[in-house]
C-alpha positions as CSV (number, residue, x, y, z in Angstrom):
1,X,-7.9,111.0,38.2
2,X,-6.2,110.1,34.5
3,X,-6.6,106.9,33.4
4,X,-3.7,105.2,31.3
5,X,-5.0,103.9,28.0
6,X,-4.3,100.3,29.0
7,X,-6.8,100.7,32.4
8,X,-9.8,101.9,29.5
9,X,-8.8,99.0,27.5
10,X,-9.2,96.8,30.9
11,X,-12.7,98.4,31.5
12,X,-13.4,98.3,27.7
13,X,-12.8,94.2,27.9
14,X,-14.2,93.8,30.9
15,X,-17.3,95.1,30.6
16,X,-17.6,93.6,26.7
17,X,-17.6,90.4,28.2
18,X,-19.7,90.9,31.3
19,X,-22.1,92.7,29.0
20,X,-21.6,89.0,26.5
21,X,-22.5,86.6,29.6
22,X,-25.8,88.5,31.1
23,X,-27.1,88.4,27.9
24,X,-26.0,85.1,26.9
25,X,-27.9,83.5,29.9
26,X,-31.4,85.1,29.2
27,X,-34.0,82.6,28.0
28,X,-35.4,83.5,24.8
29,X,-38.9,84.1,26.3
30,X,-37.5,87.3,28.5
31,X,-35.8,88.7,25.2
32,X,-38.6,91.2,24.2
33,X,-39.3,92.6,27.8
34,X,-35.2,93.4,27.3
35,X,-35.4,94.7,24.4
36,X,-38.0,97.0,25.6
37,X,-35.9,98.0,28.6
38,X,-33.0,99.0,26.2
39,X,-34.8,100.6,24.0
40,X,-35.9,102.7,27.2
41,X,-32.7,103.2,27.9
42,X,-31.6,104.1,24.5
43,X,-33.6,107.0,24.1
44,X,-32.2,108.2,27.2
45,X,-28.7,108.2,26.0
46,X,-30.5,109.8,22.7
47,X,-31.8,112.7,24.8
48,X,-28.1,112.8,26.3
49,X,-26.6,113.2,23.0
50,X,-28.7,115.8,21.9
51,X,-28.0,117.4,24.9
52,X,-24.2,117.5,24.1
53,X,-25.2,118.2,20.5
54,X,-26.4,121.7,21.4
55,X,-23.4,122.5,23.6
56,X,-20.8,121.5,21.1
57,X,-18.1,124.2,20.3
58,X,-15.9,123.3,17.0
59,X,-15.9,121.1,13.9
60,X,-14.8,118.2,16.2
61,X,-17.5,118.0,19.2
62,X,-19.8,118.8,16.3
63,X,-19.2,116.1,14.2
64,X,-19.1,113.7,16.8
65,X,-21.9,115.4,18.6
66,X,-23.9,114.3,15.2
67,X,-22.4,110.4,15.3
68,X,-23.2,110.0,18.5
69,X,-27.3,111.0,17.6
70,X,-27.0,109.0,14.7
71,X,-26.1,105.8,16.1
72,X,-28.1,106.5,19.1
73,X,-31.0,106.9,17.0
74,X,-30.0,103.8,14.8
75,X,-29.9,101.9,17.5
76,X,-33.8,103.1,19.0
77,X,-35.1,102.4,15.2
78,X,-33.7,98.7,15.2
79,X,-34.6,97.7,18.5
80,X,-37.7,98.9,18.0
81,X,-38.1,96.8,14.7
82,X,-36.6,93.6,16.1
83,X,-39.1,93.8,19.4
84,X,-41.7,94.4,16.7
85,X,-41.0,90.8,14.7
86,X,-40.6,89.2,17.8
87,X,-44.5,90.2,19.1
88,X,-45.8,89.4,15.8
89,X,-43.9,85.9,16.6
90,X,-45.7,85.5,19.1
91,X,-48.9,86.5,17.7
92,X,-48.6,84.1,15.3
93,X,-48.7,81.2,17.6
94,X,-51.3,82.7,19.7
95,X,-53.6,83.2,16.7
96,X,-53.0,79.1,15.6
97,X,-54.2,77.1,18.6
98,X,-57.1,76.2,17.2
99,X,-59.4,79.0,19.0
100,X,-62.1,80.9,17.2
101,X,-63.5,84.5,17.3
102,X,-63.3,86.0,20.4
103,X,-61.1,83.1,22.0
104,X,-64.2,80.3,21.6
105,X,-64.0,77.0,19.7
106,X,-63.6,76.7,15.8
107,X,-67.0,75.8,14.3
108,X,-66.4,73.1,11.9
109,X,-69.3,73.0,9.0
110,X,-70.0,69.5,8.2
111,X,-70.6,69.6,4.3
């Protein structure tokens, strides 16, 4: 079946904004477990790419062969970075509650 450009455009939209209001409705406390998941999912679609890479006949499938690892792998690195900052986020706050070494209570020294 051949799809008119105006029925991708539809799809294009349509998922766009789906894609806009599931992630819009996440709480900020689930946002690193999804970022893991996609960057799961990401180096699928990198393995993917490569795959097509190796099969590519031409200047054309070449070259896009090579954008499409590029971004993919773009993508991995920065996802991976941001899920990164976010842990150490919450590191932070772990590390401040007042706890000691090995989780006991601070020892204050009287002076």
């Amino acid at each position: 079946m051949i799809f008119d450009a105006i029925d991708l455009l539809f799809i294009f939209v349509l998922a766009a904004f789906l894609g806009f209001e599931v992630i819009a409705k996440v709480p900020s406390i689930l946002h690193t477990p999804l970022m893991s998941g996609s960057n799961a999912i990401h180096g699928i679609i990198l393995v993917g790419s490569m795959v097509i890479a190796s099969q590519a006949q031409g200047a054309m499938q070449t070259s896009l062969a090579f954008v499409a690892v590029f971004l993919a792998t773009l993508n991995i690195v920065g996802g991976v970075v941001v899920t990164d900052r976010m842990l150490d986020m919450f590191k932070g706050r772990q590390q401040g509650k007042g706890t000691g070494p090995a989780g006991g209570p601070k020892s204050d020294p009287k002076p």
